[in-house]
Backbone bond lengths (Angstrom), bond angles and torsions (degrees), N, CA, C in turn:
res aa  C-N    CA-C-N  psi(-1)  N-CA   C-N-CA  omega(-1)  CA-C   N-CA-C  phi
1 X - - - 1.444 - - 1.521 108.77 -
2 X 1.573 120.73 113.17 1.139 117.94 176.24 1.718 114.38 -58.58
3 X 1.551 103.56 140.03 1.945 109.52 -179.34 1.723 99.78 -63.13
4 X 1.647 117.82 -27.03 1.644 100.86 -162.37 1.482 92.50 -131.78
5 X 1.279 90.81 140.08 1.581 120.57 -169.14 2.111 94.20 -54.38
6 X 1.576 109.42 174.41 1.042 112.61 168.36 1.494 111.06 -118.23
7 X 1.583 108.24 110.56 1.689 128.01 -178.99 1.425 106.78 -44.91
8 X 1.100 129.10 114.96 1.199 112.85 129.83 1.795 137.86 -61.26
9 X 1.608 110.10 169.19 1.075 91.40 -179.46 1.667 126.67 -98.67
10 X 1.276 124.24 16.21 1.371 132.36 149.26 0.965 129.74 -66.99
11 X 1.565 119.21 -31.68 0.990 158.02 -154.81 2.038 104.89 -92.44
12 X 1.300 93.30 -25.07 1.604 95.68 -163.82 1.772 111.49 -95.65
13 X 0.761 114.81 156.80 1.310 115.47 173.17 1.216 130.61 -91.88
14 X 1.488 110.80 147.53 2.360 107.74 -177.89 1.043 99.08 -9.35
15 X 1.284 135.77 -87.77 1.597 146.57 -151.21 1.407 116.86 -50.28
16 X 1.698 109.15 -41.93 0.954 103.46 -157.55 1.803 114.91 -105.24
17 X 1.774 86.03 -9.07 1.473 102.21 152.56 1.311 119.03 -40.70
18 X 1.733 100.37 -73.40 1.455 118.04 -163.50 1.471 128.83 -46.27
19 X 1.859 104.29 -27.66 1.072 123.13 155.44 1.519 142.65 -46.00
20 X 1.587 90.61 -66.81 1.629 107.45 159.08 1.848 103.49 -43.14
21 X 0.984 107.93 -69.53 1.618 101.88 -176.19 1.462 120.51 -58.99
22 X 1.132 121.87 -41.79 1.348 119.98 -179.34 1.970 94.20 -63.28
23 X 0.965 119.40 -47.07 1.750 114.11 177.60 1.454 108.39 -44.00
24 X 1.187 91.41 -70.83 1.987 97.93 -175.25 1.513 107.87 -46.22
25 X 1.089 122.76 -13.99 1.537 120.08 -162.16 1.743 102.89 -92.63
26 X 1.059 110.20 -26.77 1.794 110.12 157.37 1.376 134.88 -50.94
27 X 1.705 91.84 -140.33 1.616 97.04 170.50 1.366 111.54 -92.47
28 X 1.199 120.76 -13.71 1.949 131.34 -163.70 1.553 97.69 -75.11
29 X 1.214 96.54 138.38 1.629 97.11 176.08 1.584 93.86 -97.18
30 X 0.920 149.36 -38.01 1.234 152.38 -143.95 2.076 113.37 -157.18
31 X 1.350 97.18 140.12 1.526 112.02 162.78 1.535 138.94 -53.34
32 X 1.054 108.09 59.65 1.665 99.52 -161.82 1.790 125.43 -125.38
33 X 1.413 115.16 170.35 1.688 88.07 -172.07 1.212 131.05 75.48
34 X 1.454 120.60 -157.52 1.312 127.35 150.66 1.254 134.16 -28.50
35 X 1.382 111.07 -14.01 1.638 125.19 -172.38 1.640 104.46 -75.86
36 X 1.534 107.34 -34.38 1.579 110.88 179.15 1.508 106.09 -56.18
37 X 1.130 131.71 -57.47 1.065 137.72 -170.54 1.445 123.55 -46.86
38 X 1.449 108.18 -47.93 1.483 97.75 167.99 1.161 133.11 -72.40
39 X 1.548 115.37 -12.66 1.694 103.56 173.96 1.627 110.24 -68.54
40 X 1.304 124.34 17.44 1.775 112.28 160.50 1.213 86.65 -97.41
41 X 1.172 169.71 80.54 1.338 153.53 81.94 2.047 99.46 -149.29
42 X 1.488 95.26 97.50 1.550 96.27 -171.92 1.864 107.53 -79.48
43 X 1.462 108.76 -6.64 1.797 89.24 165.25 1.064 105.22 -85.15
44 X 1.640 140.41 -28.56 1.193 110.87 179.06 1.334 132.37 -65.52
45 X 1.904 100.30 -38.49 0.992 112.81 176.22 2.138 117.30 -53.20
46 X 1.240 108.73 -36.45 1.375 100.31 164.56 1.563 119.74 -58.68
47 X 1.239 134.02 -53.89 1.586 131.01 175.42 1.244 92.05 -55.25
48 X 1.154 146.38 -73.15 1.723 140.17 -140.58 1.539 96.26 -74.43
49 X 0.985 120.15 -44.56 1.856 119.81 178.62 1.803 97.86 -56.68
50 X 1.233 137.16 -47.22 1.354 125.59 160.42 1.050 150.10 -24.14
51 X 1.871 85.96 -59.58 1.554 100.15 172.41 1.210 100.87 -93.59
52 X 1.073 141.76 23.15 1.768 132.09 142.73 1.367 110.14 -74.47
53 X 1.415 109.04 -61.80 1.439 116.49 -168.68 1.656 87.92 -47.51
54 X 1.461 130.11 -93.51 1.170 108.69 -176.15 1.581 154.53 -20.78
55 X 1.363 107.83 -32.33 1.390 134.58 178.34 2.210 90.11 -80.66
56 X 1.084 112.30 -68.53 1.249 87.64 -162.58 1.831 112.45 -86.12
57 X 1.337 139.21 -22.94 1.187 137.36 146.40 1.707 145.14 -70.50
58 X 1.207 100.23 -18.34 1.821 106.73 -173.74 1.472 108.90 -114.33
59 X 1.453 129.57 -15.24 1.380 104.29 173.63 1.389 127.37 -76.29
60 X 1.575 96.38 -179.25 1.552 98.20 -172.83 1.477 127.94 -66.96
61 X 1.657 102.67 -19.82 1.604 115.86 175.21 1.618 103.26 -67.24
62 X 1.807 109.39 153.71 1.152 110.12 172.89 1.489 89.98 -85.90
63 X 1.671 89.01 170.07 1.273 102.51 -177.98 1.886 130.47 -69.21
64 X 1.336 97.30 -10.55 1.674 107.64 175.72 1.578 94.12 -62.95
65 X 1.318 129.80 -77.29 1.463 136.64 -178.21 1.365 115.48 -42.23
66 X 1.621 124.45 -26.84 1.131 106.68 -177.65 1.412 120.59 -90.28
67 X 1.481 84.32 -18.98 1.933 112.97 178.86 1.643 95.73 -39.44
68 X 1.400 85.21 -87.03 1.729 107.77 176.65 1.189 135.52 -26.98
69 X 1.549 107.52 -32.43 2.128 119.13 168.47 1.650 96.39 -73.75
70 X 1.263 107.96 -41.67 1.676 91.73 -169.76 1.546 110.80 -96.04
71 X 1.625 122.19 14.09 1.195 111.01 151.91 1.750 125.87 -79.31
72 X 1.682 87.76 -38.12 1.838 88.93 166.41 1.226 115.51 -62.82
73 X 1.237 123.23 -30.76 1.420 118.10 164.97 0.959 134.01 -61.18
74 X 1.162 105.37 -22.25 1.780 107.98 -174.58 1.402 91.69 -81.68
75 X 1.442 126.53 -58.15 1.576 138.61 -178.78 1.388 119.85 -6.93
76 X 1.597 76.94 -76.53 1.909 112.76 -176.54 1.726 103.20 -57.92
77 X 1.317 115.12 2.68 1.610 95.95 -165.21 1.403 95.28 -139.13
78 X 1.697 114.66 2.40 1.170 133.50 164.79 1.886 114.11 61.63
79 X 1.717 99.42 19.42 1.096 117.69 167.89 1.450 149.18 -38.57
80 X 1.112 127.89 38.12 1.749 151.94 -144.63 1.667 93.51 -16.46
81 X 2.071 84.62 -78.04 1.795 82.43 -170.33 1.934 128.60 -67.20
82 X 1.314 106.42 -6.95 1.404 103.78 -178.87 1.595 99.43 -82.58
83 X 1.677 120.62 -36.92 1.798 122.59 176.49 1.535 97.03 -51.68
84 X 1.431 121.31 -50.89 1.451 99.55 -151.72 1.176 116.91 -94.24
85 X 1.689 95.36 -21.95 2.117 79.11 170.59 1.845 95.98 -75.22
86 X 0.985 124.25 -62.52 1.710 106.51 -162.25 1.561 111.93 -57.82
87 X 0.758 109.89 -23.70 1.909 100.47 179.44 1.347 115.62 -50.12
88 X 1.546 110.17 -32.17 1.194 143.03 -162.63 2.021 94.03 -81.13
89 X 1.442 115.20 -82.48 1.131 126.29 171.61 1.826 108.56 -45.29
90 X 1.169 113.66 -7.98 1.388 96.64 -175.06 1.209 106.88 -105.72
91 X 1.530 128.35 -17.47 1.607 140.58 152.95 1.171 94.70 -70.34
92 X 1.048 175.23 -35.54 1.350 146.60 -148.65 1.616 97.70 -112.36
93 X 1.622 119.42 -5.53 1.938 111.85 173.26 1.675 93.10 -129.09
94 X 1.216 95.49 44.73 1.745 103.04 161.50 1.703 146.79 84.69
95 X 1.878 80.01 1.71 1.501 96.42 -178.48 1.774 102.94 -86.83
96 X 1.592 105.85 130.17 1.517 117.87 -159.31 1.580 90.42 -74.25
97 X 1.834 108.77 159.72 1.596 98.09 -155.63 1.959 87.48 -86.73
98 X 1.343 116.02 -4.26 1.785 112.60 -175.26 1.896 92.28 -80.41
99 X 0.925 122.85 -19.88 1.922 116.71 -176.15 2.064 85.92 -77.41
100 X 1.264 100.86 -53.41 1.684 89.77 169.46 1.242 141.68 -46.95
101 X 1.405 102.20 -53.05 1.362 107.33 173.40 1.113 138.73 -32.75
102 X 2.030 88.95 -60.51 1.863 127.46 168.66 1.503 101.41 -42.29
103 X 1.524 100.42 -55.29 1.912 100.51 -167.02 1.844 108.13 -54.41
104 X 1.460 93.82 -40.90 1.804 91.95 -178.30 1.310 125.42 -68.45
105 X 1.078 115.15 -15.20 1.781 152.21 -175.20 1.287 92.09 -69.05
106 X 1.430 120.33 -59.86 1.769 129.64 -145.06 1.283 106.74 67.52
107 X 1.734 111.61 63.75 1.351 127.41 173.50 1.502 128.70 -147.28
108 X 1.238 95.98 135.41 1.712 96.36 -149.63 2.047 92.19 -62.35
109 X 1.290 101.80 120.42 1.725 103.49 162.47 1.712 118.27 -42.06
110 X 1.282 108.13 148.10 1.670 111.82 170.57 2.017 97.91 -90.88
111 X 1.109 117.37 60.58 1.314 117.67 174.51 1.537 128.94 -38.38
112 X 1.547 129.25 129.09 1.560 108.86 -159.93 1.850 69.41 -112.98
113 X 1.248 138.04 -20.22 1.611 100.10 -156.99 2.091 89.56 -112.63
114 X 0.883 108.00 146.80 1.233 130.69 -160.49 1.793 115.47 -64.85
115 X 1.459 93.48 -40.71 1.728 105.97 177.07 1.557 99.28 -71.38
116 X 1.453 100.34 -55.73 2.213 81.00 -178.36 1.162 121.77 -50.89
117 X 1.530 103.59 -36.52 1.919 95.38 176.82 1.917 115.80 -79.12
118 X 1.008 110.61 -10.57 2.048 104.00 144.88 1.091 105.88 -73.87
119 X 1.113 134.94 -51.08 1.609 128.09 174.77 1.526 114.54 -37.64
120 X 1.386 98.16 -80.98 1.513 95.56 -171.52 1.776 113.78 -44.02
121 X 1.804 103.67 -45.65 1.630 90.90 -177.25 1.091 138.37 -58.67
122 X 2.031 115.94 -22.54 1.067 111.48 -161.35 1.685 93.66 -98.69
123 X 1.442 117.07 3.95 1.704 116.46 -172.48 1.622 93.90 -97.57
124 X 1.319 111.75 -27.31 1.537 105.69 169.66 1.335 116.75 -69.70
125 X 1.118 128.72 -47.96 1.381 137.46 -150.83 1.771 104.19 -83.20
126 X 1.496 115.42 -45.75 1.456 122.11 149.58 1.483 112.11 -30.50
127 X 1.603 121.10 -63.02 1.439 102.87 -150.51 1.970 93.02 -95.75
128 X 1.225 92.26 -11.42 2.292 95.36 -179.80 1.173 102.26 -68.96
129 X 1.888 126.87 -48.16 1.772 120.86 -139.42 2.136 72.21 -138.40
130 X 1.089 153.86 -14.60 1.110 132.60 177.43 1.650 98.01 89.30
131 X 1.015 133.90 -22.19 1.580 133.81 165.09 1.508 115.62 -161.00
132 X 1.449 109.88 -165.30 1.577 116.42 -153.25 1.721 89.20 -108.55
133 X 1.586 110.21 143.54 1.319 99.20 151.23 1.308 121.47 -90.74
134 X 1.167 116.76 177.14 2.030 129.87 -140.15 2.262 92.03 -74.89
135 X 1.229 98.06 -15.79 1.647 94.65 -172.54 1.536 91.20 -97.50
136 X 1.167 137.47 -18.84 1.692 125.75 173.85 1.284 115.24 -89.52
137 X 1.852 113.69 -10.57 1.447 107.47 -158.46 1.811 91.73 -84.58
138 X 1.628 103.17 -39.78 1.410 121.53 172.11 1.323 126.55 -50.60
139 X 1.196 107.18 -27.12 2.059 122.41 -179.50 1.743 72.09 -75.56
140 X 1.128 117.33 -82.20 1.907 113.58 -133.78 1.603 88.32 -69.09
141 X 1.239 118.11 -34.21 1.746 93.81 175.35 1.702 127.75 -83.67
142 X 1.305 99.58 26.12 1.572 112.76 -173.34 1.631 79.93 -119.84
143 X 0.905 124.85 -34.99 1.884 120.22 -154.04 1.651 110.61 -119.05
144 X 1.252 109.29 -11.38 1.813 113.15 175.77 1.665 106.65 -127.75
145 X 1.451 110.84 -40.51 1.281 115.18 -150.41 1.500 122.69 93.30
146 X 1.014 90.80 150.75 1.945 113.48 176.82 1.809 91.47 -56.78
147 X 1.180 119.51 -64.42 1.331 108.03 -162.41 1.970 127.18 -67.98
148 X 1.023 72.82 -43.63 1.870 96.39 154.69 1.846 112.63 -53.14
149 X 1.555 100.73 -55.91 1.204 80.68 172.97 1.694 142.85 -84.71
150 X 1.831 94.59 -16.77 1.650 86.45 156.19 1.232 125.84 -78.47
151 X 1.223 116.02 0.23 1.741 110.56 166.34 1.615 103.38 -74.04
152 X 1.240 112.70 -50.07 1.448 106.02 -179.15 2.051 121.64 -54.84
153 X 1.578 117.51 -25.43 1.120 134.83 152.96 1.301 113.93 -44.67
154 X 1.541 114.02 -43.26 1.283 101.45 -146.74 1.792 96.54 -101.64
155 X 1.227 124.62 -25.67 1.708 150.64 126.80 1.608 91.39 3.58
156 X 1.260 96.85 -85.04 2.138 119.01 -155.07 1.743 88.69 -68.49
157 X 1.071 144.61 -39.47 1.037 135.49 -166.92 1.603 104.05 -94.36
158 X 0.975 139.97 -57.83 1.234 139.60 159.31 1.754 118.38 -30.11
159 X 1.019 115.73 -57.41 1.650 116.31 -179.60 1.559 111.02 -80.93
160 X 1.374 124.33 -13.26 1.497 142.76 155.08 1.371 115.99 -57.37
161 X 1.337 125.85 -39.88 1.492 135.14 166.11 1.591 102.96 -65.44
162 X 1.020 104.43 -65.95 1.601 123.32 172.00 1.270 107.42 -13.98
163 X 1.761 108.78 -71.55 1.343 114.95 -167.20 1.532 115.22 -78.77
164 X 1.171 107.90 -9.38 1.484 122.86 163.60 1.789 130.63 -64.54
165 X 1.095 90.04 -27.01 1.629 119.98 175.04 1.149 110.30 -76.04
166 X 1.243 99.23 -63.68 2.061 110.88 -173.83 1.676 81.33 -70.88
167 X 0.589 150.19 -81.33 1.662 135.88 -144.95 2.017 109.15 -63.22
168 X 0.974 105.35 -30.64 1.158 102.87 175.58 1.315 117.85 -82.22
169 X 1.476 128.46 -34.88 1.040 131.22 167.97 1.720 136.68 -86.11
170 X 1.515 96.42 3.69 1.012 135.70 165.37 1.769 97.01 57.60
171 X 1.538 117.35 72.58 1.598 127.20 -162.10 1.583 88.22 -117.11
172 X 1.669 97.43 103.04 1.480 113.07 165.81 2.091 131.02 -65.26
173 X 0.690 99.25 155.60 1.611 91.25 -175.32 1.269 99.47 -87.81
174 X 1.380 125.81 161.58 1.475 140.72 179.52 1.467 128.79 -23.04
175 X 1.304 95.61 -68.41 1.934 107.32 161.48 1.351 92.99 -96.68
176 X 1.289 157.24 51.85 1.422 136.96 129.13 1.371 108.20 76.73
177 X 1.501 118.29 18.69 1.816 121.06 176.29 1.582 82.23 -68.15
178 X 2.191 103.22 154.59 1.214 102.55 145.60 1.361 113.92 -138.54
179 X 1.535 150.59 -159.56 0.779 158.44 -136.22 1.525 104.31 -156.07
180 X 1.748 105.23 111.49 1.191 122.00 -149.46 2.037 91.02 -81.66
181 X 1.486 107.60 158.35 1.581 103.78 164.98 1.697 125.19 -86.36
């Protein structure tokens, strides 16, 4: 049972109007998730709706790789609604549904293409040890780049708040699936 009701928009106030609209006015077709949450504080909710839009549309990673950091993320944080919409988005930009499975499992994938498995290690090793040691930081900056890889930082940390939200606010997914421990 989600803790906060779902606003309508008559219902909402200037601020939190402006929000709702400034959201829709992106890439989001719709309000959902984590999105409830920020209308109790609609400036934050404007910066943090940013750095989503950015985190999941404008970086330099394609979207299969980025899919995939924020499915372990969602995993590791046992995140219902962030697992099931991206599990979803991450099969449809190429992540095979057995690398899913494994991830829902809490099992390391048999990876055949080489960039997901930097992916997965350095999204594991972030949320296992809190950073990379000096021989992984060197793989992804020999094989992504420095800039690539603080987008990918900023990815794992961004959808980590995320899943922090939905769990705290206890924000159910559509039909109410959840994501077993």
């Amino acid at each position: 049972m989600s803790r906060l009701p779902t606003l309508k928009y008559e219902d909402m106030s200037p601020d939190q109007k402006g929000l709702h609209d400034e959201i829709l006015s992106g890439p989001r077709t719709q309000i959902a998730g984590p999105m409830h949450t920020w209308f109790l504080n609609p400036s934050y909710g404007s910066l943090i709706q940013k750095v989503g839009a950015f985190c999941r549309y404008e970086t330099s990673l394609e979207p299969r790789l980025s899919e995939l950091a924020i499915i372990i993320v969602a995993r590791h944080w046992n995140a219902s609604v962030e697992w099931f919409a991206h599990s979803r988005i991450a099969l449809k930009n190429g992540i095979s549904q057995e690398t899913i499975d494994n991830i829902k499992l809490h099992k390391r994938p048999n990876f055949t293409e080489e960039d997901e498995t930097l992916i997965f290690d350095i999204t594991r090793s972030i949320l296992d040890t809190k950073g990379l040691t000096d021989e992984l930081f060197q793989i992804a900056e020999d094989k992504m780049g420095k800039k690539s890889l603080l987008e990918l930082t900023a990815i794992i940390g961004y959808y980590c708040n995320i899943a922090i939200q939905l769990n705290v606010f206890k924000i159910p997914t559509a039909d109410g699936s959840t994501l077993e421990v």
